[in-house]
C-alpha positions as CSV (number, residue, x, y, z in Angstrom):
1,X,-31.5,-17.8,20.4
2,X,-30.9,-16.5,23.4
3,X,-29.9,-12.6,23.8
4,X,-26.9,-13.1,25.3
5,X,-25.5,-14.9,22.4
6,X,-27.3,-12.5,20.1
7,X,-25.1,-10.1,18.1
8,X,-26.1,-6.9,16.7
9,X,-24.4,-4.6,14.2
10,X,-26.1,-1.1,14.3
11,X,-25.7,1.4,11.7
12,X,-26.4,5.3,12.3
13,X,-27.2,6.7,8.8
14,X,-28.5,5.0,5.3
15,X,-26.4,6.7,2.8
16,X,-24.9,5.5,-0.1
17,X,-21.9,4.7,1.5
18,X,-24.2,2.9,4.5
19,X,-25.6,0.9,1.7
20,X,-22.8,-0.6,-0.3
21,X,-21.3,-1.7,3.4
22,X,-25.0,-3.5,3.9
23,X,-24.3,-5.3,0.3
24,X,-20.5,-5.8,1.2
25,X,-22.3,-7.7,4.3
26,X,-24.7,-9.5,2.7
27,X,-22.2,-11.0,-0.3
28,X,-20.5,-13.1,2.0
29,X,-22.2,-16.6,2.8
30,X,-21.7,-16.7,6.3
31,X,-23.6,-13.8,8.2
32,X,-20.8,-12.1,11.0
33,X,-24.4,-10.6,13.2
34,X,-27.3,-12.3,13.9
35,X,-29.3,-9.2,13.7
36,X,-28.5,-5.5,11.3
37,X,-30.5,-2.8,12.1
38,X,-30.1,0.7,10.6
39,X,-31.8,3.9,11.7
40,X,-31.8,6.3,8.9
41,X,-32.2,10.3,9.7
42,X,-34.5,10.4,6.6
43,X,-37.3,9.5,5.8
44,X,-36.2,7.6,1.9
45,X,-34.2,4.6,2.1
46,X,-30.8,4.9,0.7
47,X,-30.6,6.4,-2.7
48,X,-28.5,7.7,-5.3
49,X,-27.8,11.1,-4.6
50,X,-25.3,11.6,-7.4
51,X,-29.0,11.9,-9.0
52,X,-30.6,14.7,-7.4
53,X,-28.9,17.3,-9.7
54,X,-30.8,15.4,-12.9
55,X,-33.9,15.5,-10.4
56,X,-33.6,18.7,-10.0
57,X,-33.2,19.5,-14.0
58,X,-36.4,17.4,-14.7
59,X,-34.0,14.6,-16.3
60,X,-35.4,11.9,-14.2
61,X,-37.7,10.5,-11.6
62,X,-37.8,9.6,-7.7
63,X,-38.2,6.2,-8.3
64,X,-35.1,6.0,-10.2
65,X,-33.0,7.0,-7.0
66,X,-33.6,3.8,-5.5
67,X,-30.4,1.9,-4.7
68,X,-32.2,-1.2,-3.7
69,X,-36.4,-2.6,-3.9
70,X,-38.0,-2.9,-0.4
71,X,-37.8,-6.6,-0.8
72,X,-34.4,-6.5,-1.0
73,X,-34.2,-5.2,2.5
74,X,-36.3,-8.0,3.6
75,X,-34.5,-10.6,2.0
76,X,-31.5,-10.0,3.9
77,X,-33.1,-10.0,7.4
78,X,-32.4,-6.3,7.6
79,X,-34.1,-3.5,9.4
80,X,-34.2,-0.5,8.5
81,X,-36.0,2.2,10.4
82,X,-36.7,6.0,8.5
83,X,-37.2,8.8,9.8
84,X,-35.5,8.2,12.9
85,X,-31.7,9.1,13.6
86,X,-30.2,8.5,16.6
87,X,-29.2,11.0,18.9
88,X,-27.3,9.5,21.7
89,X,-24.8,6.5,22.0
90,X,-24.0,5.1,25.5
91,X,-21.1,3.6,25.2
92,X,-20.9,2.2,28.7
93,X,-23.8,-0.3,27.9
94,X,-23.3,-0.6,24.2
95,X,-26.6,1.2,23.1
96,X,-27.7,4.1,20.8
97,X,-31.3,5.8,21.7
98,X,-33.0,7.3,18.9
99,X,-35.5,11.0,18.5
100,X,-38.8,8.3,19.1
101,X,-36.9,7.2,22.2
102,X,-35.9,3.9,21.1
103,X,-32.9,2.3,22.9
104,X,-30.8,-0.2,20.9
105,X,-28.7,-2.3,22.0
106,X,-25.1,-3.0,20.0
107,X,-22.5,-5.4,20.0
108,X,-20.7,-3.2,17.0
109,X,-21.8,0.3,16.0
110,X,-21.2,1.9,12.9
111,X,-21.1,5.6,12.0
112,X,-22.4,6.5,8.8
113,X,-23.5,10.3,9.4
114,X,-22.3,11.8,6.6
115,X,-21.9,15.8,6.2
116,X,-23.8,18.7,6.5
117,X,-23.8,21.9,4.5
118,X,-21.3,24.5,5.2
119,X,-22.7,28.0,5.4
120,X,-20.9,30.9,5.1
121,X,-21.7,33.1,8.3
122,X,-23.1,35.6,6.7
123,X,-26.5,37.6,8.1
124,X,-30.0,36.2,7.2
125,X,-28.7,32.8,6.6
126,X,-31.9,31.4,8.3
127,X,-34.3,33.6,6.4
128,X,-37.2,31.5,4.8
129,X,-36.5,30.7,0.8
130,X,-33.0,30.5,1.8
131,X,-31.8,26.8,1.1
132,X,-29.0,23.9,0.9
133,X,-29.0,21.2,-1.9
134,X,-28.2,18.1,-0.3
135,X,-30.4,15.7,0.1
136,X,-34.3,14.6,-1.8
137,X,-36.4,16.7,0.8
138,X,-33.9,19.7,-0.5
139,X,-34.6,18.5,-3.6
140,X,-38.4,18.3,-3.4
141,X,-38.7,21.8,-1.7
142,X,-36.3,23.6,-5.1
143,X,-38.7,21.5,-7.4
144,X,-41.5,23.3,-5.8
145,X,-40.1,26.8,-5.4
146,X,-39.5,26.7,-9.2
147,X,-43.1,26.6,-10.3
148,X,-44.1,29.6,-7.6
149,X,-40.8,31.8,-8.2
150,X,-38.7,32.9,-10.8
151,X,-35.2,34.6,-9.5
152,X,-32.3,32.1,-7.6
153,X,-29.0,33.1,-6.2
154,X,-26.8,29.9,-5.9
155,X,-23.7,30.8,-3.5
156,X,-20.8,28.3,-4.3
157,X,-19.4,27.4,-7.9
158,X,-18.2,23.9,-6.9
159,X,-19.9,21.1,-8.1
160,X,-22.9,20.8,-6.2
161,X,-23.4,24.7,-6.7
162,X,-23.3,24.4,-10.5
163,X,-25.5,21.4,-10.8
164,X,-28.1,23.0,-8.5
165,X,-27.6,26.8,-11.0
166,X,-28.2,24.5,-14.0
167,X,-31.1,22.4,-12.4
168,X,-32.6,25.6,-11.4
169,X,-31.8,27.5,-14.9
170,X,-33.6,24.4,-16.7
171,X,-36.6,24.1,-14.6
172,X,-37.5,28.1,-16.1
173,X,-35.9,30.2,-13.2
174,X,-33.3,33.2,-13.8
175,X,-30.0,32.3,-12.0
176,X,-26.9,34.5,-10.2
177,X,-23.9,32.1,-9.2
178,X,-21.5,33.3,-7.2
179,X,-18.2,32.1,-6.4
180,X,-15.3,33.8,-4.2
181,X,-12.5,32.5,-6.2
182,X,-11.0,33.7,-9.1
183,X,-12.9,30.6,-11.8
184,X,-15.1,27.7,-11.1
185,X,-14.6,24.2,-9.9
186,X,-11.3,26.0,-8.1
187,X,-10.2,22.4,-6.6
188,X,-10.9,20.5,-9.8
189,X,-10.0,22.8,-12.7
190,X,-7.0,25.4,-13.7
191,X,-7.8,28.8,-14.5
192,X,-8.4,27.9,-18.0
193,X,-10.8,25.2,-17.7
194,X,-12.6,27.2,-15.5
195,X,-13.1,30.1,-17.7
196,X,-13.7,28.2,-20.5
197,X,-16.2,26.4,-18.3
198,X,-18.0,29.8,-17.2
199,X,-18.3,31.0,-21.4
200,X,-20.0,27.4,-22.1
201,X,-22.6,28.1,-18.9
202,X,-23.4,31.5,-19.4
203,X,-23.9,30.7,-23.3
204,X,-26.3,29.1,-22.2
205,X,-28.2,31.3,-19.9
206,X,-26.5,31.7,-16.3
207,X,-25.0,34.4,-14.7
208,X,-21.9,33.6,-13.1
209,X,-19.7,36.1,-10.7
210,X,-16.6,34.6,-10.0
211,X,-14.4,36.8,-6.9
212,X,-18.3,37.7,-5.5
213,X,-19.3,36.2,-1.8
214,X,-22.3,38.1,0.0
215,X,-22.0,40.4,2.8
216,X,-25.5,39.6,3.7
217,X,-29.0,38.0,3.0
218,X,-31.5,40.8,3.2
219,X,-35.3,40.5,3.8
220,X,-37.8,40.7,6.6
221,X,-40.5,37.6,6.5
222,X,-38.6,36.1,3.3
223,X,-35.7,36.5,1.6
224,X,-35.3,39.5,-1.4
225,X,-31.8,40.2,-2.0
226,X,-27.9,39.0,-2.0
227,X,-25.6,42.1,-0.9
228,X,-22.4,41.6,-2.0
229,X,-18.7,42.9,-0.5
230,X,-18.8,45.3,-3.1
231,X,-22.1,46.5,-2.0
232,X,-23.9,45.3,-5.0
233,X,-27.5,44.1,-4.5
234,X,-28.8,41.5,-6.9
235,X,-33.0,40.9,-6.2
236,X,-34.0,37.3,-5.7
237,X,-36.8,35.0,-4.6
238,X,-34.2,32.3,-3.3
239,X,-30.8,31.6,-2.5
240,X,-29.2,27.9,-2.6
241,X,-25.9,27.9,-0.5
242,X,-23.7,24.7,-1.8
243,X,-20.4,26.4,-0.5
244,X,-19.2,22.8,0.8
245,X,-19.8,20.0,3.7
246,X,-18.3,19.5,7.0
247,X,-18.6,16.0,8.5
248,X,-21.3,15.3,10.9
249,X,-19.5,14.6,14.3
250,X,-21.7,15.5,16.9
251,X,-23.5,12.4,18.1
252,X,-19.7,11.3,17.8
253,X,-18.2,13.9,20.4
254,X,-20.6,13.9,22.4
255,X,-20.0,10.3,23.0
256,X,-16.8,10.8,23.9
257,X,-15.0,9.5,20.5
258,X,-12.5,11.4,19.4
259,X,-13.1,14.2,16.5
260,X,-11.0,17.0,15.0
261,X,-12.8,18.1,11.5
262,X,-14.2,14.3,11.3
263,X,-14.6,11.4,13.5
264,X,-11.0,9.9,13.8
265,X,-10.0,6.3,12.8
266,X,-7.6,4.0,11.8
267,X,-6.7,2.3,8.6
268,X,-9.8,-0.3,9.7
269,X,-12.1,2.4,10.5
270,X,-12.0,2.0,13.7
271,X,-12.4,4.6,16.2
272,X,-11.1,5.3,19.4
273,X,-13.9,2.8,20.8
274,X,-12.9,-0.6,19.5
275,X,-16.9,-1.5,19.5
276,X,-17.6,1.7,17.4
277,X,-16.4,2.4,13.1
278,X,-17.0,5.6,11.2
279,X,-16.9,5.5,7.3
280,X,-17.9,7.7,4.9
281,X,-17.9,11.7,4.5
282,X,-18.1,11.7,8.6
283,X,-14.5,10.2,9.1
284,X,-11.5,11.7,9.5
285,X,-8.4,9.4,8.4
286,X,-4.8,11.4,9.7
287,X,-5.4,14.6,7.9
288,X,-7.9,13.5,5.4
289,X,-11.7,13.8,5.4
290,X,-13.7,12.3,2.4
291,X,-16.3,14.0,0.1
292,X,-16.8,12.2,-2.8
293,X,-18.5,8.6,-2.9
294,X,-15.8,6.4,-4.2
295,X,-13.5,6.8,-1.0
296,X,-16.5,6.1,1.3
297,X,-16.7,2.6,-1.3
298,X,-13.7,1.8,-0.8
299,X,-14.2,1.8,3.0
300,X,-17.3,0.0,3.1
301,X,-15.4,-3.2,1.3
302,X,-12.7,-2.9,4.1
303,X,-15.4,-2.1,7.1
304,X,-17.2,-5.3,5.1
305,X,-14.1,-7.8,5.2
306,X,-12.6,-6.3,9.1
307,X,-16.7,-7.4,10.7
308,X,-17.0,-10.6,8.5
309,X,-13.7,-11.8,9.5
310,X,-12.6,-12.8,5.8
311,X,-10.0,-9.9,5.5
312,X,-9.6,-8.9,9.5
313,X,-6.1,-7.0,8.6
314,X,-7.1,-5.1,6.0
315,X,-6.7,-1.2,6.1
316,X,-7.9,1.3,3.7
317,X,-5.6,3.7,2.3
318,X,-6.6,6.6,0.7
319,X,-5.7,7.2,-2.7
320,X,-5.6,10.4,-5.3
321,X,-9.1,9.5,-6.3
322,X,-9.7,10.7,-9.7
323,X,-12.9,13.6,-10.4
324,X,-15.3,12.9,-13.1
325,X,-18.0,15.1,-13.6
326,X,-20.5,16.3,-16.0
327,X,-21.6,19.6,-16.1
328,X,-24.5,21.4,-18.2
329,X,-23.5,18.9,-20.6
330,X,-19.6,18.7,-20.5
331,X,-17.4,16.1,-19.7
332,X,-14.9,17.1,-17.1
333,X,-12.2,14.5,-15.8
334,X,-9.3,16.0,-13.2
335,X,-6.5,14.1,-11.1
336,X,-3.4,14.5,-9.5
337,X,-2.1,17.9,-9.1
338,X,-4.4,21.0,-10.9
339,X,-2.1,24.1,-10.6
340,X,1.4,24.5,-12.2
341,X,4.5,24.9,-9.5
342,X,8.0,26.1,-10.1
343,X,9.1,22.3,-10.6
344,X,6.4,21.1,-13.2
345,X,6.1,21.6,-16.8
346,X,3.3,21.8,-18.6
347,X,1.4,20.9,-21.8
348,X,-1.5,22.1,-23.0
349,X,-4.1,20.8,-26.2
350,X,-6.9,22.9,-26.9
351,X,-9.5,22.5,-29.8
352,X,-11.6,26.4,-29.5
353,X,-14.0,24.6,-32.3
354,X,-15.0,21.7,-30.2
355,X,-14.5,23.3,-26.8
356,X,-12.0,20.6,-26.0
357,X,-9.3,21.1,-23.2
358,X,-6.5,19.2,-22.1
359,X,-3.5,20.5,-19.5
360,X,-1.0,17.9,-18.3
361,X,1.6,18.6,-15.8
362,X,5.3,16.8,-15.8
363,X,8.1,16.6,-13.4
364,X,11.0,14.6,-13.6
365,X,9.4,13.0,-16.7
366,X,6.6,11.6,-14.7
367,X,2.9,12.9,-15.1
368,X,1.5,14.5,-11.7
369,X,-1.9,16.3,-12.6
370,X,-4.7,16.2,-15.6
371,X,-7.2,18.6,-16.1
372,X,-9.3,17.5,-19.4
373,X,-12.6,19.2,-20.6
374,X,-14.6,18.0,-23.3
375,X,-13.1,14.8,-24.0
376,X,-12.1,12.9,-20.9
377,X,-11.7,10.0,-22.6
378,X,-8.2,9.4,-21.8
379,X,-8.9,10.3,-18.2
380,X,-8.2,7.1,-16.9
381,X,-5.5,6.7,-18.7
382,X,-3.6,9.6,-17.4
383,X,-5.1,8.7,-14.0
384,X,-2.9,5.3,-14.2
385,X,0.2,6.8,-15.2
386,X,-0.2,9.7,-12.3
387,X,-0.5,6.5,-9.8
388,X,1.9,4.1,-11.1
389,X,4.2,7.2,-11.8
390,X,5.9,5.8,-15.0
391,X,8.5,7.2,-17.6
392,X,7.2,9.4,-19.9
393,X,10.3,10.1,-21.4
394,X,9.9,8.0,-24.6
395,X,5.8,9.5,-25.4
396,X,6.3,12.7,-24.1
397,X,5.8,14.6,-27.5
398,X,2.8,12.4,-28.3
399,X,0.8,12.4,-24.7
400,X,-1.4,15.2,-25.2
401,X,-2.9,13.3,-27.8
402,X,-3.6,10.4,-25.2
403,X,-3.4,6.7,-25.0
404,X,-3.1,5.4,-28.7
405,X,-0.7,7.8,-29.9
406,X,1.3,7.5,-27.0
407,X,1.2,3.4,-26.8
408,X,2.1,3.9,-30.5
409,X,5.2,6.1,-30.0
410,X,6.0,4.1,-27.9
């Protein structure tokens, strides 16, 4: 085969996102490039992050991570290259040059950069023992700080920052989480969730200060202390900042390709460059970024079916993607809208003996937001009557109690 008629898809990053596109590709008999190559900024083929929490609490192994076997990479003709991210796209001649000075040529590009950590401005940020949690070399380096320290400050009480304070607290260490709002998982939970989240936590060992950010990370060669607004200085041999992402855009605008908080595209993840896609937590669709896996999914099927030519019209349209998490142990299942406004109604279940939650909010006899604790069983559920926005009017008494005793009232 000659090179002219050779075609190439390139792929800047090897996430999880990056991966299920590669699979997407690979399902489909006939192959839409004669070549795939992906360069991957580190150094472990893609792997389950969703993972590295119960990594990081001793609750499994590395080689557990794996999304797919070596061979499997092989199979499919694909190469991957670790270790080496690219750092410059020339659009002019179609080709990316990576940090070993590579120089690829592409016929279609694909951005799969994800996100970085968010820090919060503060001073001594960049003071050694000071750390993110977002990736397995972050994960490695907590692992290793646990057997030589025993004090942590997590800053952020999202989920990332309470999986890292609980991975931390199980591995022996003594942990501070702070968090500027008023309760924890703020985006996911109402006020009582959270709370009731917080008592189950610090039962168990944490110390959690909700309305607390630091003024300042304080030490000369390594980090000692967290000062807080209120002047309060808590001692510490390391501080984990998970106080959210921002998409990874540079090698993006400084290609030209048009960014605003993420790389913009179209309903077929396109961007401004017809040649070049973004997917993923590094693309921006109209006003909505992406920081949860499922979204970046559902992209990858629709990137899969626009460069394969078996669904060229598809577009991706985001949806209210539901949250499921688990936290030191409980269930916690949110979607829709979280706080009550002057239009909703709500109803609330609560079981203090098991610790069980539920808060439903209703307008106009339609359910538009679940928060359930404890027992998300009926999550989805609720999740399909929040999207297909049906009558409630004939269950309403019974829907707190979920799905049988409502099909039953019914």
């Amino acid at each position: 085969m000659t090179k002219q008629s050779e075609s190439t898809l390139v792929i800047c990053g090897h996430g999880m996102v990056s991966q299920r596109l590669l699979e997407a590709l690979c399902r489909e008999p006939g192959r839409p490039f004669t070549r795939i190559v992906v360069f991957n900024g580190e150094t472990t083929p893609a792997y389950n992050r969703i993972q590295l929490s119960s990594l990081l609490a001793g609750g499994t192994d590395e080689r557990s991570l794996a999304l797919q076997p070596g061979d499997w990479f092989r199979d499919n003709a694909i190469e991957v290259h670790d270790g080496e991210p690219v750092t410059a796209i020339n659009r002019q001649d179609r080709t990316v040059a990576t940090a070993t000075g590579r120089v690829q040529p592409y016929t279609h590009l694909v951005l799969a950069t994800g996100s970085r950590p968010a820090k919060p401005g503060v001073p001594g940020e960049d003071l050694p023992g000071v750390m993110t949690f977002r990736d397995l070399d972050d994960t490695r380096v907590l692992i290793e700080t646990t057997r030589r320290h025993r004090r942590a400050v997590v800053i952020g009480g999202g989920f990332l920052g309470l999986e890292a304070a609980e991975g931390l607290r199980q591995r022996g260490m003594a942990v501070t989480l702070l968090h500027r709002s008023g309760h924890l998982l703020n985006r996911q939970l109402d006020a009582v969730g959270g709370h009731l989240l917080q008592q189950h936590m610090e039962d168990r060992g944490l110390s959690i200060r909700t309305k607390a950010s630091p003024r300042a990370l304080l030490g000369r060669h390594q980090i000692r202390a967290v000062q807080l607004e209120d002047e309060t200085l808590i001692s510490t041999d390391l501080v984990v900042i998970a106080a959210g992402i921002s998409p990874s855009i540079g090698l993006a605008r400084d290609a030209g390709l048009a960014c605003d908080r993420g790389i913009l595209v179209d309903g077929r993840l396109r961007t401004t460059d017809p040649a070049i896609s973004a997917l993923g937590e590094c693309c921006q669709l109209g006003d909505t970024t992406f920081g949860l896996v499922e979204p970046g999914y559902q992209q990858a099927e629709v990137l899969a079916g626009v460069l394969n030519g078996s669904t060229p019209e598809a577009e991706y349209r985001p949806v209210d993607t539901p949250t499921r998490l688990k936290i030191s142990g409980v269930p916690i299942f949110s979607c829709g809208q979280v706080s009550a406004g002057p239009d909703t109604e709500s109803v609330v279940w609560q079981d203090h003996e098991q610790n069980h939650y539920c808060r439903l909010l209703i307008k106009n006899q339609r359910l538009t937001g679940a928060v359930l604790l404890g027992d998300t069983r009926d999550g989805p559920w609720y999740s399909q009557r929040i999207l297909q926005q049906d009558d409630i009017s004939r269950y309403r008494d019974h829907i707190a109690f979920g799905k049988n005793y409502c099909e039953a009232a019914a």
